[in-house]
C-alpha positions, 0 to 999 in steps of 0.5 A: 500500500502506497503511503503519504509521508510528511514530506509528501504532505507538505506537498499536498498542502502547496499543491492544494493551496495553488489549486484553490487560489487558481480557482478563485482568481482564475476569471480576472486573470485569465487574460494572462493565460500565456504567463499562467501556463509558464508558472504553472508548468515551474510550479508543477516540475517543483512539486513533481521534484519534491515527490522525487525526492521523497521517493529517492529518500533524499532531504529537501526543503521548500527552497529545494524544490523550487530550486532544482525544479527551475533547472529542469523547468526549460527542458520540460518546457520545450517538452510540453510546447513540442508535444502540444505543438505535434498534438496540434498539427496531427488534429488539425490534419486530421480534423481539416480531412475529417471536414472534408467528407461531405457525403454520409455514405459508405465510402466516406465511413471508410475514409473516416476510419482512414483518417482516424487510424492515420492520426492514431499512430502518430498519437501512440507514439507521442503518448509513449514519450509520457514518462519523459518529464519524470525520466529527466527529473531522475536521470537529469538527461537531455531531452531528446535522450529522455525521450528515447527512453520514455518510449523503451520504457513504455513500450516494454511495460506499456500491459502493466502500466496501463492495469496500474494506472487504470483506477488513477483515470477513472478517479481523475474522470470522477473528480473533474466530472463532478467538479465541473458540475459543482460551478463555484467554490463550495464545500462539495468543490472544497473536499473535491479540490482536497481530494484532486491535490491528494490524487495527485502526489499519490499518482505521481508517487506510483509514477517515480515507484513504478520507474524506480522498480523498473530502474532498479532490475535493468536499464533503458 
């Protein structure tokens, strides 16, 4: 059973208290959602750092995480704006062929499925550089090199990797869906952003363990 220690829960509390003050302010300052984004990113890699830490049992301090996420906050970065990039183009292919079809019939069903199945490989491989982000938070790679090994290590553990990680999504659905549901802050939204926070440091812990296992028997 996976456990939240007390480094772990210092975590929590940040990540919740960013998570609420996002949700209050959000509305007046969205039209900065550009800078949002970047900081949310730094903040983000911090915390992730900190789980890291915690799961390599190594001491840290709130100026720790912050530090040593600002040396691996560019890589990401260039990580995240690569990725939404190459996820843009492919749907908009995609979506502009889609378009296209005009004539509900049998050919253009077919054609759909062409389209579809075409845009599916690319995103299949996109989705086994997942793990990149972590992989240079424990390995201090490159990127390019972290990429590799996301996809080796996906690809070689992608069956159990998905069983693990399958209860994590129906959860993260569960909580967004309800919470979307629940518009403004309220006590429901309250407990539900408490829980999303917990959610989080407990996948992303399960996220390091699963590499650190993996790690441990071979290399990728």
């Amino acid at each position: 059973m996976i456990k939240i220690n007390k480094g772990e829960f210092f975590l929590f509390i940040l990540t919740f208290l960013y998570i609420l003050f996002r949700q209050l302010v959000f509305e007046k300052i969205k039209s900065y959602y550009f800078l949002i984004f970047i900081f949310e990113i730094y903040f983000t890699v911090s915390i992730y750092t900190g789980i890291k830490k915690s799961v390599y049992d190594e001491n840290f301090t709130f100026s720790d995480i912050f530090r040593e996420g600002l040396y691996f906050f560019p890589s990401i970065l260039f990580y995240n704006l690569l990725i939404s990039f190459l996820v843009g183009i492919i749907y908009l292919i995609a979506s502009s062929f889609v378009s296209s079809i005009k004539i509900l019939s049998n050919i253009s069903f077919f054609f759909f499925l062409i389209i579809i199945t075409w845009a599916s490989i690319p995103f299949f491989y996109i989705f086994l550089t997942i793990y990149t982000p972590f992989i240079i938070m424990v390995e201090k790679e490159t990127l390019f090199e972290s990429l590799r090994k996301s996809y080796n290590f996906m690809r070689t553990n992608l069956s159990f990797l998905i069983n693990l990680f399958f209860p994590f999504f129906v959860f993260w659905f569960l909580f967004f869906t309800i919470f979307q549901k629940s518009g403004k802050i309220n006590f429901l939204s309250f407990v539900l952003l408490l829980f999303v926070s917990f959610l989080e440091i407990l996948t992303i812990k399960t996220v390091f363990l699963v590499y650190k296992g993996a790690r441990d028997e071979r290399n990728f």
